[in-house]
Steps between C-alpha positions, in 0.01 A plus 500: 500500500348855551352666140708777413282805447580720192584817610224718428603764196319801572504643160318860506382726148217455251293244360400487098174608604652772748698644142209450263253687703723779583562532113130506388444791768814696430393458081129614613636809663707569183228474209274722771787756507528455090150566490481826713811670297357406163128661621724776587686551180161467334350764692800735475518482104126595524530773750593785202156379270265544867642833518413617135149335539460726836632733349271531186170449705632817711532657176153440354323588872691808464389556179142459605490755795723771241161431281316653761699753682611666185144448324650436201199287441147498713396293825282309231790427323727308724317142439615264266332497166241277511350751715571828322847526622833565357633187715540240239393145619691156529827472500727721301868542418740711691531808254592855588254731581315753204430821489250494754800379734277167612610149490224257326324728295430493154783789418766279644845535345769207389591199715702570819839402587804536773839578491713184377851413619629825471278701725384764236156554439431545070837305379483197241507229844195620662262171599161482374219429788312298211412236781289743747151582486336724677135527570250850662211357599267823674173394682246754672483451856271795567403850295825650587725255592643179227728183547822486357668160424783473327670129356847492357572159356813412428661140336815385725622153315205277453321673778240780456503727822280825604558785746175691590424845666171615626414841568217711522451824304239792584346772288630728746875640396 
């Protein structure tokens, strides 16, 4: 009597182990993806408080070479005031400039703020910039020519961040 041969099923797909690994590298790709849009929405929601912190240590470099072009105090003035400047040192509040028209000087008016929801500068929403600090600190480099650095420090969440800007200022207008 001959043996009957089965008749060979030729059954084609995936294993368990096929399905399971594709799974673990399809979920890998997914919480990588998760990851990259949430570091983006993080960064976007900071974007507007980097721009204020530029924008503030632009300010106070500004308000360093007006000091000088329009002499409204001396060359030996524009240091901070550990070193018989007007410049005060360590960081300081955001406040509005005084009557001398500098930022971080002793004359320095009330607390800044920004337009609130509505837009309008001076209305009853304006936002307080109580969590910025900014800091002037001036070093000599030579007779006639100083170091500007500039820190604006700024608390995002739990996190304390800082933009810098480094310039150089001479006695010569």
């Amino acid at each position: 009597m001959p043996i009957m041969k089965k008749p060979h099923s030729n059954q084609a797909g995936f294993s368990f182990v096929d399905t399971f690994f594709g799974i673990v590298i399809l979920a890998g790709g997914l919480l990588a993806l998760a990851s990259a849009f949430s570091q983006g929405m993080v960064l976007m929601s900071t974007s507007h408080i980097q721009q204020v912190a530029k924008e503030k240590a632009t300010e106070a470099v500004e308000s360093v070479t007006s000091a000088r072009d329009t002499r409204v105090i001396t060359w030996a003035q524009i240091r901070n005031t550990g070193n018989g400047g007007v410049f005060l040192n360590g960081p300081q509040m955001l406040r509005t400039p005084g009557p001398d028209g500098l930022v971080n000087t002793a004359d320095d008016g009330a607390v800044e703020t920004e337009p609130g929801p509505d837009g309008i500068p001076g209305t009853g929403d304006d936002v307080i910039l109580a969590n910025f600090t900014r800091e002037i600190r001036i070093t000599d480099i030579a007779q006639n020519l100083r170091e500007v650095l500039v820190i604006v420090r700024y608390q995002n969440g739990p996190m304390v961040r800082q933009y810098q800007l480094v310039t150089y200022i001479s006695s010569f207008a």
